[in-house]
N, C-alpha and C positions, 0 to 999 in steps of 0.2 A: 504494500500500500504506500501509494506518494505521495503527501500532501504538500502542496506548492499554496504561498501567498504572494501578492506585489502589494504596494504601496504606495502612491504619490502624493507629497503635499506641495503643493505650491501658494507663493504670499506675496501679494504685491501691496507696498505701501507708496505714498505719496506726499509730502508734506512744505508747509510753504510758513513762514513764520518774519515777524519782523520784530527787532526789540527797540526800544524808545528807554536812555536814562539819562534825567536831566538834573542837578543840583542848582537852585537858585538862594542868591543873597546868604548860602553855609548851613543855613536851617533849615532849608526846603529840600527834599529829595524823593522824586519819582523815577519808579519803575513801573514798565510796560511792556506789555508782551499780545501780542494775535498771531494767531493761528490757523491753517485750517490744516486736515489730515483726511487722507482717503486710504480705503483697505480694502483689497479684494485676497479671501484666503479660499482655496479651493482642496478638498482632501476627497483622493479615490481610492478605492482596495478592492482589487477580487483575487479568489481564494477558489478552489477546487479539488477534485480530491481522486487520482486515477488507482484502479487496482490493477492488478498481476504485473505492476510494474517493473520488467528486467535492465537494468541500467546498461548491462554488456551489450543487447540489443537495439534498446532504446524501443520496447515494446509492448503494449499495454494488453490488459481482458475487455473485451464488453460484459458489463453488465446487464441485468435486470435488475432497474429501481422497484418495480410493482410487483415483484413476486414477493408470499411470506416463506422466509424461512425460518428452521424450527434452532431456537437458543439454545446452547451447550453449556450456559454457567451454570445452570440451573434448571429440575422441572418446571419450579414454578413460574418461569421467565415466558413460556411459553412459544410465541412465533413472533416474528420481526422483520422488517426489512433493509435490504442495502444501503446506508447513508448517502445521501448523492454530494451532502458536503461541499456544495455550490454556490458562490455569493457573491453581487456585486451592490457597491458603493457609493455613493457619493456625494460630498457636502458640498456646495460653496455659502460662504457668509461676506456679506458686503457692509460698510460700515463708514462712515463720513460724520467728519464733526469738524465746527466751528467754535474756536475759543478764545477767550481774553482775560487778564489779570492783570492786576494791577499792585502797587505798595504805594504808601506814603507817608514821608519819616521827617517826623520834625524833633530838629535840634537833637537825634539821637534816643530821645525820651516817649515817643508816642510815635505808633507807629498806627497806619490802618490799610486794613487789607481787601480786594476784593475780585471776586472769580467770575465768569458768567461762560455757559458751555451749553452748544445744542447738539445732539448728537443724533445719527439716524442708522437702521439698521433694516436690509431686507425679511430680518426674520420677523416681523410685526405687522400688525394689521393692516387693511386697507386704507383706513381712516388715517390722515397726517398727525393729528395729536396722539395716537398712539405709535405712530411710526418714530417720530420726533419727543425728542427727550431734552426739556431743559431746563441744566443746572445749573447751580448756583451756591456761593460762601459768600460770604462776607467777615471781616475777624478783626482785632484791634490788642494792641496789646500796652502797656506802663509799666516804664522804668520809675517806679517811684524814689529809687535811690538818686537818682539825677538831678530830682526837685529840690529848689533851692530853703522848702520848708522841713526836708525829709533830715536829720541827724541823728544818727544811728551807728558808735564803733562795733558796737558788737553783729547787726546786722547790714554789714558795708550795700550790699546787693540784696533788692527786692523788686521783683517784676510781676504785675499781673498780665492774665490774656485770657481773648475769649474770642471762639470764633460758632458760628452757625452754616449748616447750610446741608443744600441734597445731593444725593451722588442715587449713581442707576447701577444696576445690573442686569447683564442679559443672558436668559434661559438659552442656549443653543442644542437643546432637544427636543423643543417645541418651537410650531411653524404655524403660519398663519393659514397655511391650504393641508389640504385631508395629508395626510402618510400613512402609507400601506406600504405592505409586504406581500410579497409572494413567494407561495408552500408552492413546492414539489408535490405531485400524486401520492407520491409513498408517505406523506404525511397526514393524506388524509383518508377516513374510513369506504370512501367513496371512491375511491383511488382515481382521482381528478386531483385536477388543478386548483387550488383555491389561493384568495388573498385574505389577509389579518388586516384592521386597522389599527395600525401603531395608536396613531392621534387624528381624531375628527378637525375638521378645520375650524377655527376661532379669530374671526375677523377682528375680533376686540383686544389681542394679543398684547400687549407692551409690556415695557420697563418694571422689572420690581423696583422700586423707589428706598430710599432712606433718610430722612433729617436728624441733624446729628449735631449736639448741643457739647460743648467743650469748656470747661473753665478750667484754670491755671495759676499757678504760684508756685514762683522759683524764687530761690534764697540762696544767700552762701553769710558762712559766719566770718568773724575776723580770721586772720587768714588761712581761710579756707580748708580751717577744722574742720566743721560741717558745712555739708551744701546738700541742696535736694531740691525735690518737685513733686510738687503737689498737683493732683488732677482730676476731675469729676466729670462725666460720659453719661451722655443720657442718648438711645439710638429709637428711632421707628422708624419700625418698616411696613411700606405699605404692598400692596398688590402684588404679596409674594406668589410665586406659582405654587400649587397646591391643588389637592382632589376639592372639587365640589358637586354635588347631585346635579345628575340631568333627568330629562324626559326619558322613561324605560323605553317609550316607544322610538327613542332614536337605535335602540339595538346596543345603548351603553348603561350601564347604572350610574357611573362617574367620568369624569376626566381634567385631565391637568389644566389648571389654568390660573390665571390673576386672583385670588380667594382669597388672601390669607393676611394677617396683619401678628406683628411682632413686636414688643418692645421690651431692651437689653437697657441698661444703666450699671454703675459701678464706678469705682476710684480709684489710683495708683500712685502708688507712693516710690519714691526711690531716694535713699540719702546715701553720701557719700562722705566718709570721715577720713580723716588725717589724723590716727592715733600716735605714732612716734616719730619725729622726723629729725633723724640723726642719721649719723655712719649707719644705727640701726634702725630700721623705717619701716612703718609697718599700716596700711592701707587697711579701708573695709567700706561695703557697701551692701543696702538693703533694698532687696525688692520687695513690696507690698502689691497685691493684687486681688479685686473685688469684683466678683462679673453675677449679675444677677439676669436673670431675660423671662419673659413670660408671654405666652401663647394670649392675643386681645382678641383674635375672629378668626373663623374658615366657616366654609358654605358646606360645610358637613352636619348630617342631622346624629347629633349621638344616640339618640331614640334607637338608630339600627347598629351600634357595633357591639359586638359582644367584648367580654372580661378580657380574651385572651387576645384579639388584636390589639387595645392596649399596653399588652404588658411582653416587652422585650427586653435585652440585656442592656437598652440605655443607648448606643452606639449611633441608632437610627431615632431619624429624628420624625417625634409623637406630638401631633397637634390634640390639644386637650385645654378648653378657656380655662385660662387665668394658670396656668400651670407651665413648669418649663418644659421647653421643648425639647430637653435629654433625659425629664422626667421618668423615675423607674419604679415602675407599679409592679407589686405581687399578690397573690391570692394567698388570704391568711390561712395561714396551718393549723390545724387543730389538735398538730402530734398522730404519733403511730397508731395503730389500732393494736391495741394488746393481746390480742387474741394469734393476732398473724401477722403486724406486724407493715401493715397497709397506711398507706398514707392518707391521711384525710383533713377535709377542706370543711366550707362551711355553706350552705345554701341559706341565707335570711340568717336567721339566728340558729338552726341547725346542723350539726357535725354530718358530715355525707363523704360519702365511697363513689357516689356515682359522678365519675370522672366526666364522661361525657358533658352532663347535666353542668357541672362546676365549670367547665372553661365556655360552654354557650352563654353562660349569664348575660343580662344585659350589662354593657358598661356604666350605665347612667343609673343602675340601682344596687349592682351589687357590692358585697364590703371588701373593696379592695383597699390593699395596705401602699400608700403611698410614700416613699421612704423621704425623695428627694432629688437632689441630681446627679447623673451620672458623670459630668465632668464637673473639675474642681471647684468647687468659687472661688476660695481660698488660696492665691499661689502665688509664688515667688523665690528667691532664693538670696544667699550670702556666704557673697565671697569676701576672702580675707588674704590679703601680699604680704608676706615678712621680703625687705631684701637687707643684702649686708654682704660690702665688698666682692659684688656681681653675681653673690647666688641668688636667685630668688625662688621664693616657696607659695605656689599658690594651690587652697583649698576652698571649693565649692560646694554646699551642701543646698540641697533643691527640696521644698517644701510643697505638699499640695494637700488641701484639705477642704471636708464640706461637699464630699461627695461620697457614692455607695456603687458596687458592683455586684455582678451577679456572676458568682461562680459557677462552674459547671458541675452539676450534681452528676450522678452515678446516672448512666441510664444501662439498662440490663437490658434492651432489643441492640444496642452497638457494640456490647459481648458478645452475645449469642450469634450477630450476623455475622461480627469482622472480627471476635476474637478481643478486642480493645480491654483490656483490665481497669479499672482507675484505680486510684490506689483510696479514695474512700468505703471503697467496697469492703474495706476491713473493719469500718464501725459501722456496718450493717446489721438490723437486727434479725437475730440468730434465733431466740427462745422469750418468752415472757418474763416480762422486769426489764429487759433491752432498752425499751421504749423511753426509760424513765432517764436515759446519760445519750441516749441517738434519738435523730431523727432521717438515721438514712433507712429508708425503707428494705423489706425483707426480698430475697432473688427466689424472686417462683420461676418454674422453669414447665411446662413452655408458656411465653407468653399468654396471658389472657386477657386483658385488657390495654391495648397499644398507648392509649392516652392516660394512664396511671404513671409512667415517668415522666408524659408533658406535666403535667399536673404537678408534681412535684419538682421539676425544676426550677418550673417556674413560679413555686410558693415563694414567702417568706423565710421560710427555712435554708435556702441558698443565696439570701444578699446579705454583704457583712460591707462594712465601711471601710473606706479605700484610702484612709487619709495618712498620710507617709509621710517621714523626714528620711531623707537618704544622702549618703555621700555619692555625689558626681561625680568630681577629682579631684586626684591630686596633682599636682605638677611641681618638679623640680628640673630648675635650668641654674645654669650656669653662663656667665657672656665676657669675651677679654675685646674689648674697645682700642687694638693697640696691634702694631704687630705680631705675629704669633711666632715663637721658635725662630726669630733673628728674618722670618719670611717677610718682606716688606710690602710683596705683591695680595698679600692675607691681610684687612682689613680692622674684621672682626668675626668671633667666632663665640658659637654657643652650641654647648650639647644641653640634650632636655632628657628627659624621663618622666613618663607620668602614667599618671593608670586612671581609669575609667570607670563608672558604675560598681562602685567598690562595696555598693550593699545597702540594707535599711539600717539605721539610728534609731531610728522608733516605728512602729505601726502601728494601729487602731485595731486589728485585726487579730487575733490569735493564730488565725492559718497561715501557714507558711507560704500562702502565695501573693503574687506581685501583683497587683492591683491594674498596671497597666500594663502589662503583659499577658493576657490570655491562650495563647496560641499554646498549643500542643495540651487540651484540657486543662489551659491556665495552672500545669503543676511546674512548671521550669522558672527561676529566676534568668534576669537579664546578665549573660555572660559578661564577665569581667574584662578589659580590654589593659595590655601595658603597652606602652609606647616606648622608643629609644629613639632619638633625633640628633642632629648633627646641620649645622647652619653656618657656612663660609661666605662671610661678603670681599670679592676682591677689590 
């Protein structure tokens, strides 16, 4: 079997720009800038797939696509046919925008800022205001150190700022005309030809939008002990693309489009010290980070989703009003069943086995446990420089916290089919009283109910909190600013060493797993990395 691809991208850009900067009478000083920019990107691919291919001859088999033939993995696999493995491609996106900005700075102390952009893309509606996108800032900022009323040794530097305005994003997997696909016969039961519709057409298509609120304050102390910045974010967004109900009689129940409304806010702090500053010198600086977002509208009725479409491992992003959009929902646990050792849920106020019935719930009345977010609120880090006589020693430790994840629980149908072990299958319960130190449920064997380890992985009983302090690295260099070994043509030179992902400090978690590393049933930590380095400038 020879499976061949090709690829083409091709981009043409164009752009045309003039700048304007003029200082008058020492205290006046403008800048200017217009623009315009054009883009045509175009991307093809086709892919096919020949069998009994002999390379020494250069000679292929015919096929039958439409005949069934009988599977050998397995009985139960039953009859199947030939892949035809056949597919062609192609994008083009077009793209044109006109812009200007501008500054103006007086006397060094006040500065004020402003932008204006319209941009146009063929992927958008018919309609010119939704083909056409325009943005805009505006922003201003104060050296209040400057002011002749401002006297301050201890705080030499103090700046405020503040800017407003919206910026666009554009979906490039929605179009404003129908997109279909076409199946091969051997895809379908009719053994004909048929087409899918990717995306119905949407004349009303445009711009997800965003306005985006900024305030600021930078400092430095006398000299330049401490310094930082201060900063507060408020974002919305409007007409994000998202699922919203259509007419069933269009032959869809949903489809992508403008729905959806967002808003994020938060704060950021960063200070920068000067703790020793001698032959021996020794640096530090803190990052602070605050991000909060919450789901304000989609054209979704929650009347029709059930429990268990809500509730994923967090990664994929859940629209649900007034909730964040990484939001991680589980179905409360009500512990094993002592008897055998069965996991069970809760329907209304009652303890229940019947799996099926538990993950159909509706979402909008059942008790689902809502922990939080799946990414951090909380994060930042601090690093720390000792140097002294060209070595120097730097260590980073990275903090994130204010978030929960969802482990991968034991599932006994990915044993049974591939063999797979987890290694929790050790605190499985075995016998009665188990129940009372586990809640990993008991391994019946053969399956009888497929949706008893959904059920339980995706309880409550599988999310622990994710919130970490860990070392990053370390780094140790060395640097000679001088000739090296009488070599005059040698510069300078610096060897390094350092190591990488060196482990956790603390975790919130008792399990021994990584929080942002799930891969391989999230039981491996992030390998440890050492570096050796070598850096000659001649």
């Amino acid at each position: 079997i020879f499976f061949q691809s090709e690829g083409r991208v091709q981009s043409t850009v164009g752009r045309a720009q003039i700048n304007f900067q003029r200082t008058f009478k020492e205290k006046h000083q403008l800048v200017m800038l217009a623009a315009s920019e054009i883009k045509d990107a175009k991307e093809e691919s086709t892919s096919w797939t020949t069998y009994g291919y002999n390379k020494q001859t250069y000679s292929s088999a015919l096929v039958n696509y439409d005949t069934l033939y009988s599977l050998f993995d397995g009985l139960e696999y039953g009859m199947g046919r030939i892949l035809a493995n056949q597919g062609f491609t192609g994008f083009t996106n077009r793209f044109i925008s006109f812009l200007m900005n501008a500054s103006y700075i007086f006397d060094n102390r006040i500065t004020i800022t402003g932008s204006a952009r319209r941009d146009a893309s063929n992927l958008f509606g018919v309609e010119t205001n939704n083909r056409w996108q325009p943005l805009w800032s505006v922003g201003a900022s104060w050296e209040l150190s400057r002011e002749g009323f401002y006297r301050s040794d201890l705080i030499p530097f103090l700046k405020l700022r503040a800017t407003y305005g919206t910026r666009g994003n554009v979906n490039n997997q929605l179009s404003k005309i129908v997109t279909i696909v076409r199946e091969p016969a051997m895809f379908s039961p009719l053994n004909i030809p048929f087409a899918t519709i990717v995306s119905p057409s949407d004349p009303s298509l445009r711009w997800e939008t965003a306005a985006d609120l900024n305030l600021g304050l930078d400092f430095k102390l006398k000299n330049n002990r401490l310094t930082g910045t201060l900063e507060y974010f408020h974002r919305k967004a409007i007409d994000l693309v998202y699922h919203a109900l259509v007419d069933p009689s269009t032959g869809l129940s949903s489809v992508q489009k403008n729905s959806a409304s967002l808003s994020t806010k938060g704060w950021q702090v960063e200070l920068g010290s000067v703790v020793l500053n001698g032959p021996f010198q020794w640096t530090s600086s803190l990052a602070l980070n605050y991000t909060s977002s919450k789901i304000t509208d989609y054209q979704i009725d929650d009347k029709g989703r059930t429990a268990s479409g809500v509730i994923r491992s967090g990664v994929g992003l859940l629209m649900l009003r007034g909730k964040d959009p990484y939001g991680l929902f589980s179905f409360p646990f009500a512990g094993l069943d002592p008897e055998n050792g069965d996991p069970r849920g809760y329907i209304g106020d009652k303890i229940s086995k019947d799996y099926y019935a538990l993950l159909q719930q509706a979402a909008d009345t059942t008790r689902l446990v809502y922990h939080g977010s799946a990414i951090p609120r909380y994060y930042g880090n601090f690093l720390n420089t000792f140097s002294w006589k060209g070595f120097s020693l730097a260590v980073n430790v990275l903090y994130k916290l204010g978030f929960f994840v969802r482990k991968n629980g034991v599932t006994y149908e990915t044993l049974f089919d591939n063999g797979i072990i987890q290694p929790e299958m050790e605190k499985r319960w075995r016998q009665k009283g188990d129940e009372l130190f586990t809640n990993v449920p008991s391994m019946i064997y053969p399956i009888q109910d497929s949706y008893r380890d959904q059920f339980y992985n995706n309880s409550e009983a599988n999310v622990i909190r994710g919130d970490n302090i860990r070392l990053q690295y370390v780094r140790l260099s060395y640097q000679v600013n001088k000739p090296v070994f009488g070599a005059k043509f040698i510069q300078s030179l610096e060897l390094s060493c350092s190591a990488n992902d060196l482990g956790f400090i603390w975790r919130a978690s008792k399990d021994r797993l990584d929080p942002e590393f799930f891969g391989s049933e999230g039981r491996y930590l992030l390998p440890k990395n050492y570096t050796v380095g070598c850096r000659i400038t001649f």
